[in-house]
C-alpha positions in Angstrom: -14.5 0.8 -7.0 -15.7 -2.5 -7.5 -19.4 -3.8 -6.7 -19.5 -7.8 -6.4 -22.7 -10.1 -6.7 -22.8 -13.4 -4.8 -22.7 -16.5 -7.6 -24.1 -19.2 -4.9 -25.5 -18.6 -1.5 -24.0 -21.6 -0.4 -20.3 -20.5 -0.6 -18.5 -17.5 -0.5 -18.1 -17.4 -4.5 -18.5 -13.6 -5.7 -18.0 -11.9 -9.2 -17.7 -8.5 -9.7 -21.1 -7.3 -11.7 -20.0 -3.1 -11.5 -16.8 -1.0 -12.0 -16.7 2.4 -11.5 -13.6 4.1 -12.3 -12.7 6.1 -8.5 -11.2 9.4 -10.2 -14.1 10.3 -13.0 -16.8 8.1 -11.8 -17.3 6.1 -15.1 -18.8 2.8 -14.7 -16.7 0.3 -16.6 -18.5 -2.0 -18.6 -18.3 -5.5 -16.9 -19.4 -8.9 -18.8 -19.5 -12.4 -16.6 -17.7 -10.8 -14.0 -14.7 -9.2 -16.6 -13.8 -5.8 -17.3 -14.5 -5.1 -21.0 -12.2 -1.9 -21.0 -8.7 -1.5 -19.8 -8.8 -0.7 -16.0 -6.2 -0.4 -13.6 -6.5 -1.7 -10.0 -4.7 -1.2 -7.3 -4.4 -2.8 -4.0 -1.9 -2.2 -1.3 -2.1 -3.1 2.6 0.2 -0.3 4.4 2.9 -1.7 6.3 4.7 -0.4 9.7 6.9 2.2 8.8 3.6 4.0 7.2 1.3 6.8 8.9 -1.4 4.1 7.2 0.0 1.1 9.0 -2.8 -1.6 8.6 -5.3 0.3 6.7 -5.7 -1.2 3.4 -6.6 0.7 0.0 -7.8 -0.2 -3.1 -9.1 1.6 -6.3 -10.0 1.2 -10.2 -8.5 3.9 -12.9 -10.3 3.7 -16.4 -7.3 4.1 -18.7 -8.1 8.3 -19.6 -8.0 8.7 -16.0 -4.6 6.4 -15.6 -2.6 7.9 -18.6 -3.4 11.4 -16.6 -2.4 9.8 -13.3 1.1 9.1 -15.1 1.3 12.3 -16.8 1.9 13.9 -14.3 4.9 11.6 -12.7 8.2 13.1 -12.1 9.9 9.8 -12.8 8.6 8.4 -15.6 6.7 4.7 -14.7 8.2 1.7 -16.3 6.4 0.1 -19.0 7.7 -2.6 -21.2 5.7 -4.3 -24.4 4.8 -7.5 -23.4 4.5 -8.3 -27.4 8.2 -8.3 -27.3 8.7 -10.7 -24.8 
């Protein structure tokens, strides 16, 4: 879950100032509007052929929550070392 603070009144300009991981409830620490832990986020609009058509979902992970979340995959998720690339 992200919390966002409004930078100027005058526009619609917002950084986030809070992250709370949506599985454990641990706030992420956040410095000028930047994560300062790995977090994963995800954001998806369901489309037609879904019993969620048009609602739209989104949550943070902190990364103990995450590596638990792909533990217990079937299918193994993809990951590749971006170092190598």
């Amino acid at each position: 879950m992200r919390q966002y603070h409004h930078i100027k009144k005058t526009e619609e300009i917002k950084e986030i100032s809070k992250m709370i991981c949506n599985q454990c409830g641990k706030e992420i620490p956040v410095v000028n509007g930047q994560a300062r832990e790995g977090v994963f986020s995800a954001d998806v609009t369901w489309g037609y052929f879904s019993e969620k058509d048009g609602e739209r979902h989104s949550f943070e992970l902190c990364e103990k929550c995450y590596d638990a979340l792909l533990k217990g995959f079937r299918v193994p998720a993809e990951i590749e070392d971006d170092h190598l690339l």
